[in-house]
C-alpha positions as CSV (number, residue, x, y, z in Angstrom):
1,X,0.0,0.0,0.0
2,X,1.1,3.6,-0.7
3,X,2.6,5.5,1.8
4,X,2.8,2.7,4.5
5,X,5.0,-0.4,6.0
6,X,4.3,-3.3,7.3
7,X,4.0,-4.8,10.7
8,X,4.5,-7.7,12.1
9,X,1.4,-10.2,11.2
10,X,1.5,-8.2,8.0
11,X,-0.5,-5.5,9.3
12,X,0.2,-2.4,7.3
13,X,0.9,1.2,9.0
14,X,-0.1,4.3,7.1
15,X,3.0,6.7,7.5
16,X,1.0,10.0,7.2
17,X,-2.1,8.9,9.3
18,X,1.0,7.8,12.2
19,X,2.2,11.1,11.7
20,X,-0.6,13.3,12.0
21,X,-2.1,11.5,15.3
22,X,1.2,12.4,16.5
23,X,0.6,16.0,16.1
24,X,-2.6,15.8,17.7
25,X,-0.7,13.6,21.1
26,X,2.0,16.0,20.8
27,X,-0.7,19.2,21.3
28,X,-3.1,17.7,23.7
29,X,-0.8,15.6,25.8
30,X,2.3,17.4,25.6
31,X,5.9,17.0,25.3
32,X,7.9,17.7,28.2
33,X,9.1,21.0,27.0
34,X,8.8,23.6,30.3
35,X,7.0,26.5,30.2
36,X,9.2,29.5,29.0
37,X,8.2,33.8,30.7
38,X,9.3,36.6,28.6
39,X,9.3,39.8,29.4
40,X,8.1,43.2,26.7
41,X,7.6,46.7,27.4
42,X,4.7,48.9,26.4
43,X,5.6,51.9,28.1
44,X,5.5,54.3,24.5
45,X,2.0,53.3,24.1
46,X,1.1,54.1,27.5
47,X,2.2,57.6,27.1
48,X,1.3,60.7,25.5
49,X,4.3,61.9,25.4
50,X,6.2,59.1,23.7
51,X,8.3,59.4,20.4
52,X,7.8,57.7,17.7
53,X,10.7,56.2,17.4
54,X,10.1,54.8,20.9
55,X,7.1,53.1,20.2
56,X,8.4,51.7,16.9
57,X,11.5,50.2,18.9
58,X,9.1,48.8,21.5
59,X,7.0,47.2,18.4
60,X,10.0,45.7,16.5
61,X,11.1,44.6,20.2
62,X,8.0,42.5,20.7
63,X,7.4,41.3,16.9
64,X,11.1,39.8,17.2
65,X,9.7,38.5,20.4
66,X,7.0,36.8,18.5
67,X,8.7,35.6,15.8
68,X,11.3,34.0,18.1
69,X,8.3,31.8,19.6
70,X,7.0,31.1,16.3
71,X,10.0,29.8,14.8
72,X,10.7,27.6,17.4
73,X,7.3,26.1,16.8
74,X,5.5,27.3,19.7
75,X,2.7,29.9,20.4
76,X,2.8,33.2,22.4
77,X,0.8,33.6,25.3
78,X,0.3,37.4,26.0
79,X,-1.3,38.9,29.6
80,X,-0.6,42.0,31.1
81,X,0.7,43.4,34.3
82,X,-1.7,44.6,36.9
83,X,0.1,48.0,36.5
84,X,-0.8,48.4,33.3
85,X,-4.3,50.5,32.6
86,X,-4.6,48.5,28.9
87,X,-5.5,45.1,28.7
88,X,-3.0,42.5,26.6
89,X,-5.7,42.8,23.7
90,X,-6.2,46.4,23.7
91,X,-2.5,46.9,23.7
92,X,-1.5,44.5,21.0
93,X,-4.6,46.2,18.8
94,X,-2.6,49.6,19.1
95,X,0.4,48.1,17.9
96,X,-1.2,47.2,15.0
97,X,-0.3,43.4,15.1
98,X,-4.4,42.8,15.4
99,X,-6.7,44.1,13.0
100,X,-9.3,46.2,14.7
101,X,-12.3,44.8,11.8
102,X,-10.9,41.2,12.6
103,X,-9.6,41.0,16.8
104,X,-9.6,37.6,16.6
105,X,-11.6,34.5,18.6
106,X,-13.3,34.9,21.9
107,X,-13.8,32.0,24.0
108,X,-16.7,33.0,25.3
109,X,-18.5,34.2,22.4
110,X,-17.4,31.0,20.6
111,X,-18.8,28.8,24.3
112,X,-22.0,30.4,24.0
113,X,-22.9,29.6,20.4
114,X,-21.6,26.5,21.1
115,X,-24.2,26.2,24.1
116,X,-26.8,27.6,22.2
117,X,-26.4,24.5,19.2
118,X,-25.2,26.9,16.7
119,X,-21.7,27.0,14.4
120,X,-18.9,27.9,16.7
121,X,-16.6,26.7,14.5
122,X,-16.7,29.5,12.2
123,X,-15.1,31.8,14.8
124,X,-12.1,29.7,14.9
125,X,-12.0,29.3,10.8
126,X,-13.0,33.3,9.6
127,X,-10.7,34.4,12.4
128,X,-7.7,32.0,10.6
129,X,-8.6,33.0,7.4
130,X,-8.5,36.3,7.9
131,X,-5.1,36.6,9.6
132,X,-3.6,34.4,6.5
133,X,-5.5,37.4,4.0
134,X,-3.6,39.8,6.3
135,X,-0.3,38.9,7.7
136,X,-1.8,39.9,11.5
137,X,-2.0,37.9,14.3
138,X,-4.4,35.0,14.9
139,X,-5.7,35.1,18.3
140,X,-7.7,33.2,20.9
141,X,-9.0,35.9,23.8
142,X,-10.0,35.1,27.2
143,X,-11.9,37.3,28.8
144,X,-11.1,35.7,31.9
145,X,-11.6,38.9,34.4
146,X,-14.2,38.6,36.6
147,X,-16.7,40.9,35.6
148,X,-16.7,38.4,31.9
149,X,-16.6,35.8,33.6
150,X,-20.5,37.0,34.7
151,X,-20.9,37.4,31.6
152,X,-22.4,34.1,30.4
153,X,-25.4,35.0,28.2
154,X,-24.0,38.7,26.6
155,X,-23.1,39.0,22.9
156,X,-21.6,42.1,21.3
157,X,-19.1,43.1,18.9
158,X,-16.9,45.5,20.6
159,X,-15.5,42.7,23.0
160,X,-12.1,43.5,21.8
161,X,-11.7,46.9,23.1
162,X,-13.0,46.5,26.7
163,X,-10.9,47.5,29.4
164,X,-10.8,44.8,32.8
165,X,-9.6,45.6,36.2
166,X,-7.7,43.6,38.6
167,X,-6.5,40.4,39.0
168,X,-9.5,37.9,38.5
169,X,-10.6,35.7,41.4
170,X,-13.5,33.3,39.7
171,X,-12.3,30.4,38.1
172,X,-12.6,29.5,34.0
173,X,-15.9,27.9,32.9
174,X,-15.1,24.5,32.2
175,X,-17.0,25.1,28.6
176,X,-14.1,27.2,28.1
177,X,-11.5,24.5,27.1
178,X,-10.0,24.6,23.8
179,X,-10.2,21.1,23.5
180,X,-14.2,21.5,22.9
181,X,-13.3,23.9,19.5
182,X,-10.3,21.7,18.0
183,X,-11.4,20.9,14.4
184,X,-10.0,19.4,11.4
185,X,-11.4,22.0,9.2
186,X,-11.4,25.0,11.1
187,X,-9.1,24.7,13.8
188,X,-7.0,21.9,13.8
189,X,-4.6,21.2,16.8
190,X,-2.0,22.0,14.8
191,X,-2.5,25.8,15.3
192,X,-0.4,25.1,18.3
193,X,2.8,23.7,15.9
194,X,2.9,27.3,14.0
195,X,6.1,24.9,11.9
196,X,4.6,22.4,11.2
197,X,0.9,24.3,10.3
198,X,3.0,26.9,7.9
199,X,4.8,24.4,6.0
200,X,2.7,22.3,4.8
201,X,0.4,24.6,3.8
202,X,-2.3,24.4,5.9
203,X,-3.1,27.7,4.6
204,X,-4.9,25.8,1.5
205,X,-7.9,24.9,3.8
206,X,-9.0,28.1,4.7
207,X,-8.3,30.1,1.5
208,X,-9.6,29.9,-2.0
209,X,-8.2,28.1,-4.2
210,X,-6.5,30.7,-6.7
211,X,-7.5,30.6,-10.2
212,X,-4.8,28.7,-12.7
213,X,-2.5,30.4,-14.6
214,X,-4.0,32.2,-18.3
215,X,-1.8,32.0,-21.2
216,X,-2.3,33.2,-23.9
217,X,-1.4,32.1,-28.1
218,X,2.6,31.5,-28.8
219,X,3.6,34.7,-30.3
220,X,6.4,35.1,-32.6
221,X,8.7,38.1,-32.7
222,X,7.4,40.2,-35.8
223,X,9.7,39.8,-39.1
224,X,10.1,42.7,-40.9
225,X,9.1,43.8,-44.2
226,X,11.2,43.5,-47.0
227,X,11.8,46.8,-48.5
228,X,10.3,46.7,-52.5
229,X,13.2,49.0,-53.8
230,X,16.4,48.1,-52.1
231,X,16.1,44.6,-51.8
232,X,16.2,45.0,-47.8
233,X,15.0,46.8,-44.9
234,X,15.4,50.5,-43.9
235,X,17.1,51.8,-40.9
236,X,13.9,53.2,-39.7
237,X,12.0,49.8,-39.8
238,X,15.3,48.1,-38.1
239,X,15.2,49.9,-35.2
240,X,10.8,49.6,-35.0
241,X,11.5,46.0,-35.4
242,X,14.7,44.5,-34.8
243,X,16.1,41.2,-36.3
244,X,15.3,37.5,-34.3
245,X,18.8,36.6,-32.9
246,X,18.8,40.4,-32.0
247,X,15.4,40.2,-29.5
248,X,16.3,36.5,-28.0
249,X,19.7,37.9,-26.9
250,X,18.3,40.8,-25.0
251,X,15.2,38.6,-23.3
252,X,18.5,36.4,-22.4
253,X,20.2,39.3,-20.9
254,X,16.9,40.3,-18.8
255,X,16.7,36.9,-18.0
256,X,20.1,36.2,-16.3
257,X,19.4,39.5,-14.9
258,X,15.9,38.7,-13.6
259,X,17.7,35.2,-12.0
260,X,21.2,36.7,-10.1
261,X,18.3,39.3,-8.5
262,X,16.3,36.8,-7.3
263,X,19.1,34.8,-6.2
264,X,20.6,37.6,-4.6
265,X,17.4,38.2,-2.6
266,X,17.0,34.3,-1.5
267,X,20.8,34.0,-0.2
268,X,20.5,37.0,1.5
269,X,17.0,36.5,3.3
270,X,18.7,33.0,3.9
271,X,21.3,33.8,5.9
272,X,22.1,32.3,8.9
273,X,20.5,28.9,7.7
274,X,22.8,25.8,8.6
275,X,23.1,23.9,4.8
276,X,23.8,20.5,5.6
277,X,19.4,20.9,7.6
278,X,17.0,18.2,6.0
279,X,13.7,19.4,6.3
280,X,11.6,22.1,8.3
281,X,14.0,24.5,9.7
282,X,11.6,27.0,10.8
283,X,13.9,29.6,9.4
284,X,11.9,33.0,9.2
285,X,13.0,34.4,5.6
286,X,13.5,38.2,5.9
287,X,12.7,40.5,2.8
288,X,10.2,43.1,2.0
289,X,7.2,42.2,0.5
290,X,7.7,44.5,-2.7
291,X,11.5,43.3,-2.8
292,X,9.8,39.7,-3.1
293,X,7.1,40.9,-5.7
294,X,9.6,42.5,-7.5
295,X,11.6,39.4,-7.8
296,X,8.6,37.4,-8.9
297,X,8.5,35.4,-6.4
298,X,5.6,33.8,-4.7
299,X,4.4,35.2,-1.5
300,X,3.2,31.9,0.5
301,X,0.2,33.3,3.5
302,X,1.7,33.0,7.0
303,X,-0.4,32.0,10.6
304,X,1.1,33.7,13.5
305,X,-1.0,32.2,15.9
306,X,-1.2,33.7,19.5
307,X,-3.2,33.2,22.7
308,X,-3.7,35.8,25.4
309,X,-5.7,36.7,28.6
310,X,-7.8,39.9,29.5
311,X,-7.1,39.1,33.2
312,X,-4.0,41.0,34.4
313,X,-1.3,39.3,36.7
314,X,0.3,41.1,40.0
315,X,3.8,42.9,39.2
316,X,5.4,41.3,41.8
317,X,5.7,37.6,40.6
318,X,8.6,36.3,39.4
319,X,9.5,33.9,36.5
320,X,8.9,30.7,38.7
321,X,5.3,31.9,40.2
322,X,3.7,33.2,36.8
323,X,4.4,29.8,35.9
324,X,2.6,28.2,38.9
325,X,0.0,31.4,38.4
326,X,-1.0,31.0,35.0
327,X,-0.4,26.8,35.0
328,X,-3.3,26.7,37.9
329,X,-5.2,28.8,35.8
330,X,-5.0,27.5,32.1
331,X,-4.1,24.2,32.2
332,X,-7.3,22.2,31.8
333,X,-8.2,25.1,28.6
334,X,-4.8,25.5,26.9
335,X,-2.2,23.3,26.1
336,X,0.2,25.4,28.0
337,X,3.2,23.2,27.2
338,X,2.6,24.7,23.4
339,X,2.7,28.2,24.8
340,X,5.2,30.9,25.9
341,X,4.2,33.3,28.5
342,X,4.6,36.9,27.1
343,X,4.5,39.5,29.7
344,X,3.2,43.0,28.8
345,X,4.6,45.4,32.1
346,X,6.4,48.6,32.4
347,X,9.7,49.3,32.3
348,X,11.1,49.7,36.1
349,X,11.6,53.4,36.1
350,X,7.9,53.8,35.1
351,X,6.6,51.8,37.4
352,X,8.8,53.5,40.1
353,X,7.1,57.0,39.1
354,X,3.8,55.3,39.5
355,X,4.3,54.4,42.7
């Protein structure tokens, strides 16, 4: 049989079928890999009277952050500081790496429709295929504060900008767990494997398929016209249409040139890539998208997936205790072993002048 082996008692394995159930173990089960804190700033978005040049150093600071975590095939998991007047969501939104139009998934809004019998699925899959159409952040949103958490029967559509106070107290709903959404179609486990889901192109289930290539008729360079009284052709009609040999040379010429630019552009947004790697390297490839378009190269969609939290956390934990903090919290609803904690706080002079 195709893509299998054999057994002993001749009882054939399929390969892909192994591989994929893996996945799935290796998302709900876990892995033994520890759960990793970082640590970002937000302090230019906080204040009025903040450069720009500061908050674009704090938002290349935190997308480097994020594409750290994706690259090592794991997902970010953002909450904020209890010193911090913005929630995770509502600071990530002014960064611009969430779409105001598309926020995301909420866990509660997608609980309640699944209570109610109707298609919660399509939060998970719109949200997915919008953030491929885009290039912004995927993201899964608890409103886990506790005046949501009352919040059990509410639907509206500004639940991305709402501000929560505190440190929440009440515990999750158990309707809450990820594990009730997981879906082949529109959101697989392997959300949580941003590798693995980017390269091999999960991205084809949730877009379109793109329309095949038009060509049109073979077209021949134009000969020209024999001139009736010399026997051969003018200057002026030389230069309007020049010989054969003459126009494959120079389509030759922008060829070659066409291929070093393009392989200029791949060795150089290849760097730092180990050669003698078989397989998924997870490699993030940097160049411009108009660099990339100009080359003529195709421009594969991306999922940066991402989960976060509107409740806040106290600024006195360390490392070690938001790990105990958020693993007593999130456990039974995210596979936390998939995650790494991204911390939204202050920078310590600011939250000196605070105080």
């Amino acid at each position: 049989q195709r893509n299998s082996f054999q057994q002993g008692g001749q009882r054939w394995l399929p390969i892909l079928e192994k591989a994929a159930n893996e996945d799935k173990l290796r998302v709900s089960e876990g892995n033994g890999i520890p759960l990793k804190v970082v640590r970002c700033t937000v302090d230019a978005f906080l204040q009025p009277s903040a450069s720009d040049s500061e908050a674009e150093m704090e938002q290349k600071a935190l997308f480097r952050t994020i594409q750290q975590i994706h690259s090592d095939n794991l997902v970010p998991f953002f909450v904020a500081e209890a010193n911090v007047p913005k929630t995770a969501m509502r600071c990530l939104l002014d960064m611009g790496l969430i779409s105001q139009e598309a926020p995301g998934v909420s866990v509660r809004h997608a609980a309640i429709a699944h209570r109610r019998r109707r298609d919660c699925h399509r939060f998970f899959f719109e949200s997915i295929q919008d953030s491929l159409k885009s290039g912004r952040l995927f993201t899964v949103a608890f409103e886990d504060d506790d005046e949501a958490c009352s919040l059990l029967q509410e639907e509206y559509s500004d639940w991305a900008t709402r501000q929560s106070k505190g440190v929440p107290q009440k515990p999750l709903h158990e309707d809450w767990k990820l594990s009730h959404f997981f879906f082949p179609t529109a959101f697989p486990e392997i959300v949580f494997q941003p590798v693995l889901f980017n390269c091999q192109n999960w991205a084809r289930t949730f877009l379109p398929e793109a329309a095949p290539p038009t060509s049109g008729p073979l077209s021949l360079p134009e000969v020209a016209p024999v001139a009736a009284a010399a026997g051969g052709v003018s200057r002026e009609q030389s230069k309007e249409n020049p010989p054969v040999a003459e126009a494959a040379g120079a389509t030759k010429a922008q060829e070659t040139e066409e291929t070093k630019r393009i392989k200029e552009l791949l060795e150089t947004a290849s760097a730092g890539v180990n050669g003698n790697v078989v397989g998924q390297t997870g490699h993030f490839f940097e160049a411009e998208e108009d660099d990339l378009k100009a080359a003529k190269l195709e421009i594969r969609p991306f999922l940066r997936p991402a989960v976060l939290s509107f409740g806040r956390i106290p600024c006195s934990l360390g490392d070690e205790e938001v790990k105990l903090a958020l693993s007593n919290r999130f456990s039974a609803h995210v596979p936390l072993h998939r995650t790494v904690v991204v911390i939204l706080g202050r920078a310590p002079e600011a939250s000196e002048m605070l105080n």
